[in-house]
Structures are given as structure tokens and as C-alpha cells.
PyMOL Python script that loads the backbone (N, CA, C, O; Angstrom):
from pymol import cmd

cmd.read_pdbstr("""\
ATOM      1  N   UNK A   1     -48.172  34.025  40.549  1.00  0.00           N
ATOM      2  CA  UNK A   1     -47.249  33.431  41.473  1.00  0.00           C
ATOM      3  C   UNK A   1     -47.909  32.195  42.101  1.00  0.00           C
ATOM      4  O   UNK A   1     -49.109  32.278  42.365  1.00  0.00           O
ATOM      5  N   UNK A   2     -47.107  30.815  42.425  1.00  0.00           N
ATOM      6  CA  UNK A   2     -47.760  29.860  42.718  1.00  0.00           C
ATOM      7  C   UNK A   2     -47.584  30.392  44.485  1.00  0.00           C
ATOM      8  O   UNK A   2     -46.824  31.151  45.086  1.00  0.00           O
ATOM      9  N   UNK A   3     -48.749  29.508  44.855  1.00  0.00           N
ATOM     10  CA  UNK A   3     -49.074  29.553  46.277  1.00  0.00           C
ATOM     11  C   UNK A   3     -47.883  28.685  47.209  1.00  0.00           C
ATOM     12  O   UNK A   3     -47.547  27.518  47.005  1.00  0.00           O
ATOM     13  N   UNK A   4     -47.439  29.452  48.108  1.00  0.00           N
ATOM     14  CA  UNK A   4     -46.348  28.905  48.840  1.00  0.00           C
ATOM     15  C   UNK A   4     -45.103  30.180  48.184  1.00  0.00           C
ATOM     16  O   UNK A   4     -44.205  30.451  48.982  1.00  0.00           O
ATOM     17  N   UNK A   5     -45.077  30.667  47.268  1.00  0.00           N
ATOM     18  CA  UNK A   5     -43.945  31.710  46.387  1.00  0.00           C
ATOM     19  C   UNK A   5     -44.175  33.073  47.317  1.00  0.00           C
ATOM     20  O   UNK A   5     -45.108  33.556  47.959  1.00  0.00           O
ATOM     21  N   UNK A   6     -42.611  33.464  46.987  1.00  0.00           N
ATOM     22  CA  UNK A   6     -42.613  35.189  47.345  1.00  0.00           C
ATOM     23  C   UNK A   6     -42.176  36.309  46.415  1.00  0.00           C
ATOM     24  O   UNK A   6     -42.045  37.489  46.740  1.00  0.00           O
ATOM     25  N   UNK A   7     -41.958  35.753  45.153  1.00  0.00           N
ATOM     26  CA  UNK A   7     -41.421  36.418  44.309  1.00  0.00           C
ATOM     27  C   UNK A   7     -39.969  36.212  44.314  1.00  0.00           C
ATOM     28  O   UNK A   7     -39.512  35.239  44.914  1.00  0.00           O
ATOM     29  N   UNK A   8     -39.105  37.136  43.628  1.00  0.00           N
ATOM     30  CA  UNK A   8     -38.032  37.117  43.604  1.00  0.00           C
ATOM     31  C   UNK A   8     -37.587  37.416  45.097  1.00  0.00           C
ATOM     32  O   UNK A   8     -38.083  38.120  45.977  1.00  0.00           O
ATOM     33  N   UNK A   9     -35.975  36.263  45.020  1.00  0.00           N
ATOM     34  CA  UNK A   9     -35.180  36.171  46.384  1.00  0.00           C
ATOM     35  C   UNK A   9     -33.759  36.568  45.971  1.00  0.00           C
ATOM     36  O   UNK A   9     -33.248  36.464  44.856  1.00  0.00           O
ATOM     37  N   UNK A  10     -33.350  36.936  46.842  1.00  0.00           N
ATOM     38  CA  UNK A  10     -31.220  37.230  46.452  1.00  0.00           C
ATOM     39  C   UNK A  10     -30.695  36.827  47.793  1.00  0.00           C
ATOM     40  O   UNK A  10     -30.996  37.188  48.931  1.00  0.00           O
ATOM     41  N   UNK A  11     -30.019  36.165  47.431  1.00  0.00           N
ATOM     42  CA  UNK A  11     -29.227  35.034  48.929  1.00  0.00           C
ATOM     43  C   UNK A  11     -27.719  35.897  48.398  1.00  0.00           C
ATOM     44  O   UNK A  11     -27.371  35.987  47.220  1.00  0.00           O
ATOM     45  N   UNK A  12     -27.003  36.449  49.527  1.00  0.00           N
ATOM     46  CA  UNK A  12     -25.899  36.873  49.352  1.00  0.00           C
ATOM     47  C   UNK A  12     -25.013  35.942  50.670  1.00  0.00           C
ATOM     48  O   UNK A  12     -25.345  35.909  51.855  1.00  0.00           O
ATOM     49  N   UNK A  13     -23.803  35.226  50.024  1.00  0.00           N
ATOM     50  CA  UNK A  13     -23.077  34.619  49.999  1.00  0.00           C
ATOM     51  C   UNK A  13     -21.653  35.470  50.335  1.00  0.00           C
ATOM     52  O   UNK A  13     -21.066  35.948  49.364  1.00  0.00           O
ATOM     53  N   UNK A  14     -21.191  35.634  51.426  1.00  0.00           N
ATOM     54  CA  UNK A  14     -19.868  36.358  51.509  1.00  0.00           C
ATOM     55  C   UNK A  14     -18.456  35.227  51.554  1.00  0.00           C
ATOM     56  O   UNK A  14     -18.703  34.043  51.780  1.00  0.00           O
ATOM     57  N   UNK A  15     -17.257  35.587  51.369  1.00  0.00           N
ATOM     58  CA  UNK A  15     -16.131  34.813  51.589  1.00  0.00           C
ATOM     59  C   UNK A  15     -15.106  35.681  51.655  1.00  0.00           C
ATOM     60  O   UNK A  15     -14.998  36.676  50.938  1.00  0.00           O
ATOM     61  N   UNK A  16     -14.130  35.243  52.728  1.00  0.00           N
ATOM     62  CA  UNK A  16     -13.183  35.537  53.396  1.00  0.00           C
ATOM     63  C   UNK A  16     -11.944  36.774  52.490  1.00  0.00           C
ATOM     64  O   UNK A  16     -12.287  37.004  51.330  1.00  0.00           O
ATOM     65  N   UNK A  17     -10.981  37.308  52.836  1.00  0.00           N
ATOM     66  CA  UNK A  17      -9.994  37.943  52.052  1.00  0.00           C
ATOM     67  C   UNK A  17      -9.256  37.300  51.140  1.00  0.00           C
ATOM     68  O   UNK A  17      -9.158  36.125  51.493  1.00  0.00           O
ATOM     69  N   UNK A  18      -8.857  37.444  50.433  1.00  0.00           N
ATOM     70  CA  UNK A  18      -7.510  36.376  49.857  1.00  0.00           C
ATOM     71  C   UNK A  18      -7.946  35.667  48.913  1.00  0.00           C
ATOM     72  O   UNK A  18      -7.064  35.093  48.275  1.00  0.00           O
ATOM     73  N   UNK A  19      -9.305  35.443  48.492  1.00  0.00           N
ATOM     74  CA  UNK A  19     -10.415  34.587  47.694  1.00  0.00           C
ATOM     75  C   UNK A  19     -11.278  35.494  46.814  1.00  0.00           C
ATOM     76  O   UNK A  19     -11.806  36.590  47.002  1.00  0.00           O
ATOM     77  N   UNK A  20     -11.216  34.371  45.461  1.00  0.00           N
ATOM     78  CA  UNK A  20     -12.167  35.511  44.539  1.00  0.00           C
ATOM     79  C   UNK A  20     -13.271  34.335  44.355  1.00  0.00           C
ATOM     80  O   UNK A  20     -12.966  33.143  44.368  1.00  0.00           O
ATOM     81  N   UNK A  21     -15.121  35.015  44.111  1.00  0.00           N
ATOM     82  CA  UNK A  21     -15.514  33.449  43.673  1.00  0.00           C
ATOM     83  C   UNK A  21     -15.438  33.659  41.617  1.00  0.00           C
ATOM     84  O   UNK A  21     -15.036  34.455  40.769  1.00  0.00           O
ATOM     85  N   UNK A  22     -16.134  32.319  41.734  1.00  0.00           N
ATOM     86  CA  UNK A  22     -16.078  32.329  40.245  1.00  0.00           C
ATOM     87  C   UNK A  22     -17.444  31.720  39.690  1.00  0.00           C
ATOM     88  O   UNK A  22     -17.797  30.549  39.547  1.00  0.00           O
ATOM     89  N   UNK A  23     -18.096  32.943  39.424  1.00  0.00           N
ATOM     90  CA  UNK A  23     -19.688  33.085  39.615  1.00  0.00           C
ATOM     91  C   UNK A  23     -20.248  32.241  37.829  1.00  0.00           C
ATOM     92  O   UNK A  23     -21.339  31.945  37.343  1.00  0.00           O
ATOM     93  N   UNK A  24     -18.794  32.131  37.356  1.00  0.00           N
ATOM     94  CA  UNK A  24     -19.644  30.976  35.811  1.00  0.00           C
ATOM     95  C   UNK A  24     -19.385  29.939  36.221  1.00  0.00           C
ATOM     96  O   UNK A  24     -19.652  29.039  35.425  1.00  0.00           O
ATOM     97  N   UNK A  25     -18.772  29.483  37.569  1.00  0.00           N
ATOM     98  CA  UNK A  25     -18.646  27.991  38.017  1.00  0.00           C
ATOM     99  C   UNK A  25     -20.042  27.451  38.444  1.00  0.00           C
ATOM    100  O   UNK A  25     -20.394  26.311  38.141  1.00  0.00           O
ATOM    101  N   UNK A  26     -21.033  28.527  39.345  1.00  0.00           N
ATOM    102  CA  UNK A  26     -22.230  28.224  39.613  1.00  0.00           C
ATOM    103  C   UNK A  26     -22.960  27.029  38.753  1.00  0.00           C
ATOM    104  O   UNK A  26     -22.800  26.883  37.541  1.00  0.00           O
ATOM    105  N   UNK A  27     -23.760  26.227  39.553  1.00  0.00           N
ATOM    106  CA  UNK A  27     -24.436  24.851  38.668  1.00  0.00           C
ATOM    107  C   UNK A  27     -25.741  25.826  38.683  1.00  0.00           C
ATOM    108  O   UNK A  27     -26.044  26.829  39.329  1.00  0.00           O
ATOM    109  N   UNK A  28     -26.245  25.207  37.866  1.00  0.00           N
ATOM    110  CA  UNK A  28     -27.569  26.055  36.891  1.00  0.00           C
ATOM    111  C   UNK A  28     -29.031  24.851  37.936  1.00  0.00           C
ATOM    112  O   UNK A  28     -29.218  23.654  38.157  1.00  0.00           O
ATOM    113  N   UNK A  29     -29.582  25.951  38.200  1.00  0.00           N
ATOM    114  CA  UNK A  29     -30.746  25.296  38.647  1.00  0.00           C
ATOM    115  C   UNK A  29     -31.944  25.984  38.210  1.00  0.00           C
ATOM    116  O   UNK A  29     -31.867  27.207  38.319  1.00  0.00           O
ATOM    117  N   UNK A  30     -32.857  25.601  37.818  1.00  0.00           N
ATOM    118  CA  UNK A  30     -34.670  26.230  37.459  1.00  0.00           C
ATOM    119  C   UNK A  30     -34.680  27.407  37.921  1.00  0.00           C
ATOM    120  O   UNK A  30     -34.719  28.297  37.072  1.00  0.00           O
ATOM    121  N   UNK A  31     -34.655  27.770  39.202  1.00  0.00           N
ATOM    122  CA  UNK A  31     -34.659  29.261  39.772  1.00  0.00           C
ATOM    123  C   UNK A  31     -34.297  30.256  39.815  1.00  0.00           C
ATOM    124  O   UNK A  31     -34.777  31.373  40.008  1.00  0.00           O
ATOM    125  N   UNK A  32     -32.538  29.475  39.447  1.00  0.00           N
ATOM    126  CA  UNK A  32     -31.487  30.579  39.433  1.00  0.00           C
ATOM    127  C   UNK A  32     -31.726  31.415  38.195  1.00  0.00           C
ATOM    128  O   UNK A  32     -31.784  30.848  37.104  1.00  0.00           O
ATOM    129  N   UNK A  33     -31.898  33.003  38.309  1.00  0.00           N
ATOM    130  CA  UNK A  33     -32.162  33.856  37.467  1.00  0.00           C
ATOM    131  C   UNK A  33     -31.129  34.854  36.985  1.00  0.00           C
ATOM    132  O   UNK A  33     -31.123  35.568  35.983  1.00  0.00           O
ATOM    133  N   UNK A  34     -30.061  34.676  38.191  1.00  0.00           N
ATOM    134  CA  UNK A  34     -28.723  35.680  37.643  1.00  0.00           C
ATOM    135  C   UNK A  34     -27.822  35.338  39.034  1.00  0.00           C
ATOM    136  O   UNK A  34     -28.103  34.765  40.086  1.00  0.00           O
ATOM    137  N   UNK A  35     -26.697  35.928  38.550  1.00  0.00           N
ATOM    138  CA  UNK A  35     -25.683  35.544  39.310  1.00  0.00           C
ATOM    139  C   UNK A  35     -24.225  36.771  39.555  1.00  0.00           C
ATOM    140  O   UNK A  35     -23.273  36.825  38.776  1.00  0.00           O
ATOM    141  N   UNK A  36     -24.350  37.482  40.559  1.00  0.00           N
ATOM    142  CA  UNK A  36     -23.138  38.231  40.591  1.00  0.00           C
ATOM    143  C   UNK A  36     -22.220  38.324  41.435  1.00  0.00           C
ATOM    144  O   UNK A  36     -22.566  37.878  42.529  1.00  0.00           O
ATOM    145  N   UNK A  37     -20.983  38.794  41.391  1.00  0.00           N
ATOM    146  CA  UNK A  37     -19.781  39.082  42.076  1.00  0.00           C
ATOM    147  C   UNK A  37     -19.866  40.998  42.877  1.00  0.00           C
ATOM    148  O   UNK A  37     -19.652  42.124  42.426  1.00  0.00           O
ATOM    149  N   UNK A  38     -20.283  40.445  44.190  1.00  0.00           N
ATOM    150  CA  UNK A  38     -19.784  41.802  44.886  1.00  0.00           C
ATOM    151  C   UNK A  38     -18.346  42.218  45.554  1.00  0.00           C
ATOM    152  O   UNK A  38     -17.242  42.040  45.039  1.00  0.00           O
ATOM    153  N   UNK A  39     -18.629  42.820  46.835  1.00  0.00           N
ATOM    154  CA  UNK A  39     -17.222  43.320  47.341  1.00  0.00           C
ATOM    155  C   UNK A  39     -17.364  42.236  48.014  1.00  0.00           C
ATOM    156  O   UNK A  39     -18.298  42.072  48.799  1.00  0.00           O
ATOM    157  N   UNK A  40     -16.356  41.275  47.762  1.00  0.00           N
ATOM    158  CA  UNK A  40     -16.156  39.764  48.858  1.00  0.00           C
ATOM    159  C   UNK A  40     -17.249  38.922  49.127  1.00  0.00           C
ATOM    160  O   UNK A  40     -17.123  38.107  50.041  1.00  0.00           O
ATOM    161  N   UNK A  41     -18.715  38.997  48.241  1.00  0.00           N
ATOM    162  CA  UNK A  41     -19.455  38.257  48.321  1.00  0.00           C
ATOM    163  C   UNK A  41     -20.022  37.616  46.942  1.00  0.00           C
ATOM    164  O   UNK A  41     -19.637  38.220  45.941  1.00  0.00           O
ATOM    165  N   UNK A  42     -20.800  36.588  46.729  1.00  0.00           N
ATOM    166  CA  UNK A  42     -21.594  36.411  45.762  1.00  0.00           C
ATOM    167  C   UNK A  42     -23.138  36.346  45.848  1.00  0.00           C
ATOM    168  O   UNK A  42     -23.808  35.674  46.633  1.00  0.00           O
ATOM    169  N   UNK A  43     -23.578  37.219  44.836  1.00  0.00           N
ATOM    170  CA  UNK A  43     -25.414  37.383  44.830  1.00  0.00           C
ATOM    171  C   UNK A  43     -25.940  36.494  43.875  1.00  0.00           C
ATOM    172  O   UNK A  43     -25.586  36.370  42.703  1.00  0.00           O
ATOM    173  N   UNK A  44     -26.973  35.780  44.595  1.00  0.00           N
ATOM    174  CA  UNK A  44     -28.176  34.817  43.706  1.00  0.00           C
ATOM    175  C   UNK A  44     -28.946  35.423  43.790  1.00  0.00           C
ATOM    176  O   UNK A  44     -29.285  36.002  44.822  1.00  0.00           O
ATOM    177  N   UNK A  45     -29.492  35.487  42.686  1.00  0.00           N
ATOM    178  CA  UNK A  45     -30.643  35.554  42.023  1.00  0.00           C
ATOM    179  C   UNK A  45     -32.177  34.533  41.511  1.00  0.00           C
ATOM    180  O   UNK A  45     -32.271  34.088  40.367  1.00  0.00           O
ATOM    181  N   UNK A  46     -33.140  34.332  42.464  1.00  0.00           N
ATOM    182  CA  UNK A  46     -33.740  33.455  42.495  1.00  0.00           C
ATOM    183  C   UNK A  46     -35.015  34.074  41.651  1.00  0.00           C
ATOM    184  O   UNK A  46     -35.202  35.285  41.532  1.00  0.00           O
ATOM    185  N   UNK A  47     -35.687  33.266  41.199  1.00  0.00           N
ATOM    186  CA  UNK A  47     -37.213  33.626  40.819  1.00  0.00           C
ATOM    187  C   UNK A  47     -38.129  33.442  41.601  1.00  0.00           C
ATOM    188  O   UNK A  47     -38.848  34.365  41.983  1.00  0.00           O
ATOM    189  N   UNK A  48     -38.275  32.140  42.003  1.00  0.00           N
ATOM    190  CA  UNK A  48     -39.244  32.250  43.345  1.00  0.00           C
ATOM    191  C   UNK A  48     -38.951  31.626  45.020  1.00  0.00           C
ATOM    192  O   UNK A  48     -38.034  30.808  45.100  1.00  0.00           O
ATOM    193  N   UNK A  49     -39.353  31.821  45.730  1.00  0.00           N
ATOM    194  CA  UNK A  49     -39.061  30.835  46.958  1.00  0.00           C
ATOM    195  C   UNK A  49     -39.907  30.001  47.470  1.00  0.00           C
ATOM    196  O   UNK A  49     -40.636  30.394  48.380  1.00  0.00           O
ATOM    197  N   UNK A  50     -39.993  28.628  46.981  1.00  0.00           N
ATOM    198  CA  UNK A  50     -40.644  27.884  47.828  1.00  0.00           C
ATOM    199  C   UNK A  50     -39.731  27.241  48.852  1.00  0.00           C
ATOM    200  O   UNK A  50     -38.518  27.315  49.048  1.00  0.00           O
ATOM    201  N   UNK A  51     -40.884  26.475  49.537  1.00  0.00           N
ATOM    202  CA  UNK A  51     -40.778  25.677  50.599  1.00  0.00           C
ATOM    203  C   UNK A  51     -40.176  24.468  50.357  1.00  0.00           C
ATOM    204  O   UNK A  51     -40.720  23.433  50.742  1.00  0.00           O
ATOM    205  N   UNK A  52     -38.844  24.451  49.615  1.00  0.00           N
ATOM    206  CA  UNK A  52     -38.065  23.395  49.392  1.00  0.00           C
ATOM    207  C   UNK A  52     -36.440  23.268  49.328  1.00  0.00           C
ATOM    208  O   UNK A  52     -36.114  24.310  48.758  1.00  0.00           O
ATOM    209  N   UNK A  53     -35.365  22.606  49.587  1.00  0.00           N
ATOM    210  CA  UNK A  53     -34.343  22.748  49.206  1.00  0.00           C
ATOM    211  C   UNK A  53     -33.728  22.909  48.194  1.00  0.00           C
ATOM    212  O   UNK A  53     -33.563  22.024  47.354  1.00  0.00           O
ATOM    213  N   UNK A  54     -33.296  24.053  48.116  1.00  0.00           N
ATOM    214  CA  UNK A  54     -32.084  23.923  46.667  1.00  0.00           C
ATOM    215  C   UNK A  54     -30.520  24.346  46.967  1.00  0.00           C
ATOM    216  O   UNK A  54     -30.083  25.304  47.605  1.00  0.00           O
ATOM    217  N   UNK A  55     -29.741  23.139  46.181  1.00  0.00           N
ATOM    218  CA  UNK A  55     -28.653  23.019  46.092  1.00  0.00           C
ATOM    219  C   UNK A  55     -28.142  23.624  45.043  1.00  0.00           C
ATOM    220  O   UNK A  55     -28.499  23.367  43.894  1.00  0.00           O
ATOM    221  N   UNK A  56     -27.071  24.665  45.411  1.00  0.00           N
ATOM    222  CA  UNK A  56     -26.667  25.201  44.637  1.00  0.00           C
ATOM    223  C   UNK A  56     -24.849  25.215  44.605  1.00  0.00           C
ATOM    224  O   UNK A  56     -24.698  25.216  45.826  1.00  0.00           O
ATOM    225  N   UNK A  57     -23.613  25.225  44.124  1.00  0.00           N
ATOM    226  CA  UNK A  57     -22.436  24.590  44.313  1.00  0.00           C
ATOM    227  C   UNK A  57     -21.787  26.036  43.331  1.00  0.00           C
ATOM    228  O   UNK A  57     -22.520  26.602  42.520  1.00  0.00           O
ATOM    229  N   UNK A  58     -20.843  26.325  43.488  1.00  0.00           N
ATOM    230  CA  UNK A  58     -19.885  27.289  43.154  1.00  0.00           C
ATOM    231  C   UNK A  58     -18.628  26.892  43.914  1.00  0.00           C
ATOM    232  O   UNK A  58     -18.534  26.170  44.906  1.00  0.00           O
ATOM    233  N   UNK A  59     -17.565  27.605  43.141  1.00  0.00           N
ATOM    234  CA  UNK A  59     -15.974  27.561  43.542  1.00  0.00           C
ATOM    235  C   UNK A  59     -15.199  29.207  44.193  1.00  0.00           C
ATOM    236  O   UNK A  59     -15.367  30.377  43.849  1.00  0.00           O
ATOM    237  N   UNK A  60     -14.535  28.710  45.002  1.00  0.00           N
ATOM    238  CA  UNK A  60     -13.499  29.965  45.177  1.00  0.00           C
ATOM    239  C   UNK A  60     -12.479  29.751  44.562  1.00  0.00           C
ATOM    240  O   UNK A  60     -12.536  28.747  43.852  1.00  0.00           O
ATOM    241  N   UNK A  61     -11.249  30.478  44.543  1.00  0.00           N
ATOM    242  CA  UNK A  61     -10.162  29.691  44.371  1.00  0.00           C
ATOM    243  C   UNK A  61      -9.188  31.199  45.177  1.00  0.00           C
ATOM    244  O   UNK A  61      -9.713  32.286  45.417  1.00  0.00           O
ATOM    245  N   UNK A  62      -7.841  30.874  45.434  1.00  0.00           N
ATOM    246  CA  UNK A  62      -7.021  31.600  46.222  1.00  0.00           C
ATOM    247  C   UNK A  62      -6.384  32.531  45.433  1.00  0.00           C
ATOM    248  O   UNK A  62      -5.838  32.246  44.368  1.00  0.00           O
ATOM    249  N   UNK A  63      -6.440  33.842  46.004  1.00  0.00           N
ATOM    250  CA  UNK A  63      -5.774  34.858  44.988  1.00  0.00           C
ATOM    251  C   UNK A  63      -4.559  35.148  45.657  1.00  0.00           C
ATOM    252  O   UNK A  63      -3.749  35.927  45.156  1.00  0.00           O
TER     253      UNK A  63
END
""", "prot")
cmd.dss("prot")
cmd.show_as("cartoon", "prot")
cmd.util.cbc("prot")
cmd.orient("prot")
């Protein structure tokens, strides 16, 4: 593991009723290691966490 890393991270992402996301819309970044659909939220899957920003972009759309 590089210095500054924690291993694997999962950022969970919730959204409102009425909305589904659409987790193959996700933009692909180095880190991102998987990607899923929970109950009203979406889970990332990171490989490591550094000390930097990442942008990551997905869609809802209205059900």
C-alpha cells in the first residue's frame, strides 16, 4: 500500500424516493473498483484513499 493509502473505501451515496440511479452511467476512474445499487442508495467501490480529489459523475433519472 502506498504511503498516504487506507486500503479499500465504499462511499455510499443515497437519493431521494421516486428515483432510481443508473450505476453503468458511472464515469470510470483508476480507483473505482465496483459499483452497486442499494435500497435508495449507490455504493463505490474504491481501491485506495488518498489525499486527493476524485470526481466521480453518475445519473438518476425519475421513476
Amino acid at each position: 500500500m502506498k504511503e498516504g493509502a487506507s486500503g479499500m473505501s465504499v462511499i455510499e451515496i443515497g437519493y431521494p424516493s421516486g428515483f432510481s440511479a443508473d450505476p453503468k452511467s458511472v464515469s470510470s476512474h483508476l480507483l473505482l473498483k465496483r459499483v452497486e445499487e442499494g435500497d435508495k442508495k449507490v455504493i463505490l467501490y474504491l481501491d485506495e484513499e488518498h489525499i486527493v480529489r476524485i470526481w466521480i459523475i453518475f445519473y438518476f433519472k425519475n421513476v
